[in-house]
N, C-alpha and C positions, 0 to 999 in steps of 0.2 A: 858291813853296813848295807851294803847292795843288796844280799842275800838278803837280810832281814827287812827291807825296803816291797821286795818280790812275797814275801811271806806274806805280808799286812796286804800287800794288792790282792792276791791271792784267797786268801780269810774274808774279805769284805768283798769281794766278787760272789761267794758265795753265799753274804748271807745278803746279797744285793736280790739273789735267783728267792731263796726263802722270803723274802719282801715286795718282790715281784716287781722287781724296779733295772728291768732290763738297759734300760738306754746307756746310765754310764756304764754299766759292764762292756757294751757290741761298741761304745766310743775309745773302748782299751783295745779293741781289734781290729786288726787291717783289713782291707775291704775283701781280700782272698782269702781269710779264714778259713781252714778247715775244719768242720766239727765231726765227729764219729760216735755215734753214740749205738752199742749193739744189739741186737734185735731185730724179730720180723714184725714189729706192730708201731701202731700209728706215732710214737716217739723214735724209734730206731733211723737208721741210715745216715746218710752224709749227706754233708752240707761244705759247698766252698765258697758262700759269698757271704756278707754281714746279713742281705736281706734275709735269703732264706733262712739263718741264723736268727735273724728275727720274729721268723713266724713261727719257726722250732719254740722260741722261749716263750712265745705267746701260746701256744699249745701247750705247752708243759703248765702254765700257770691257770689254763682253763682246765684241763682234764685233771689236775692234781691241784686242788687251790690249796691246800694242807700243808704240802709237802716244806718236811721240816730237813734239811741238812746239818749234819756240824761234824765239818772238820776237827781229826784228832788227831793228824800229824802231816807236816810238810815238810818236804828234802829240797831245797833251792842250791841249782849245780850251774855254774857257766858264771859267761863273763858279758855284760850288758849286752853285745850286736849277736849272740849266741844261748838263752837259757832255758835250764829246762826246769822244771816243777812238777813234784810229783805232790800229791794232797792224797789220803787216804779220808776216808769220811763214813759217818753212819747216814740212812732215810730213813724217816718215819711218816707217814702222812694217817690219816683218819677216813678208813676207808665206809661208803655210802651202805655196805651192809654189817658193818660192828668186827668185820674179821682184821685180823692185827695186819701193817703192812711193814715189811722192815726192810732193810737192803743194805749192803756195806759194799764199798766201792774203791777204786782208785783213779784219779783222771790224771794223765800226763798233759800236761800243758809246757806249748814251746811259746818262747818270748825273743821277739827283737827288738833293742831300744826301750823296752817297756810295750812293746805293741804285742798281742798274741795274736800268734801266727799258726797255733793245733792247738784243738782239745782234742783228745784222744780219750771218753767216757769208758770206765769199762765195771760194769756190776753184775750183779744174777739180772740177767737180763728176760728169763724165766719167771722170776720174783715180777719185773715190769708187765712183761705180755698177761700174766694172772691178773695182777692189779686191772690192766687195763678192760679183760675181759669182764670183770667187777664193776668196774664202773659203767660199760655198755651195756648191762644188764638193770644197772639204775638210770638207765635215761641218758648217760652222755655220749650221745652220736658219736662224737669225734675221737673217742676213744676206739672208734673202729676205721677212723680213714687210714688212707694210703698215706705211708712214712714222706714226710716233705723234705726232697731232694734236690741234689742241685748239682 
């Protein structure tokens, strides 16, 4: 029952990032959040507070307004003050000059209480840096700032 509790948080967290409705997702995370997401371009690096955490997800829904997610498998392991979650998932977004954009990923996410405490991002993170350089070539500055860290 737990596990399957962790599933559905999980699954609607992520089509919360596809709807661009960040608030209740960073309200499921403790204020020490670690985020890791890899790469050397303007989404990449870490993050250990909710804030920064917050302008990460505001960046992603500005430089990528597209971006479609969908989970197609979750593992929910542990016991409520201990869990971990792993979600495998595909990206697609609609990229500003007609070329396809795709990505498949895996995020490990730890939970205490129901609170998460890592996302640990991990995709072609190659596949991102290209995207992003795509998009700086159509006009979106910020697809070339510096990775917001914390």
């Amino acid at each position: 029952m737990y596990h399957a509790l962790v599933e559905r948080i999980c699954r609607r967290n992520f089509q919360r990032v596809n709807d661009h409705d960040y608030e209740p997702l960073l309200a499921a995370c403790r204020p020490d959040v670690h985020h890791r997401f890899g790469g050397e371009h303007a989404l990449g690096g870490q993050r250990r507070d909710v804030e920064h955490l917050r302008q990460w997800f505001h960046r992603l829904g500005r430089v990528c307004p597209t971006l479609r997610l969908t989970v197609t498998d979750v593992w929910v392991k542990g016991l409520p003050h201990d869990t971990s979650a792993l979600l495998r998932w595909d990206a697609t977004q609609d990229m500003p000059d007609g070329s396809a954009y795709a990505n498949h990923g895996v995020h490990v996410v730890r939970l205490r209480w129901l609170k998460v405490v890592s996302i640990d991002a991990n995709e072609d993170s190659q596949a991102v840096e290209r995207a992003m350089a795509v998009f700086a070539a159509h006009g979106v500055a910020e697809a070339t700032a510096a990775p917001i860290t914390s």
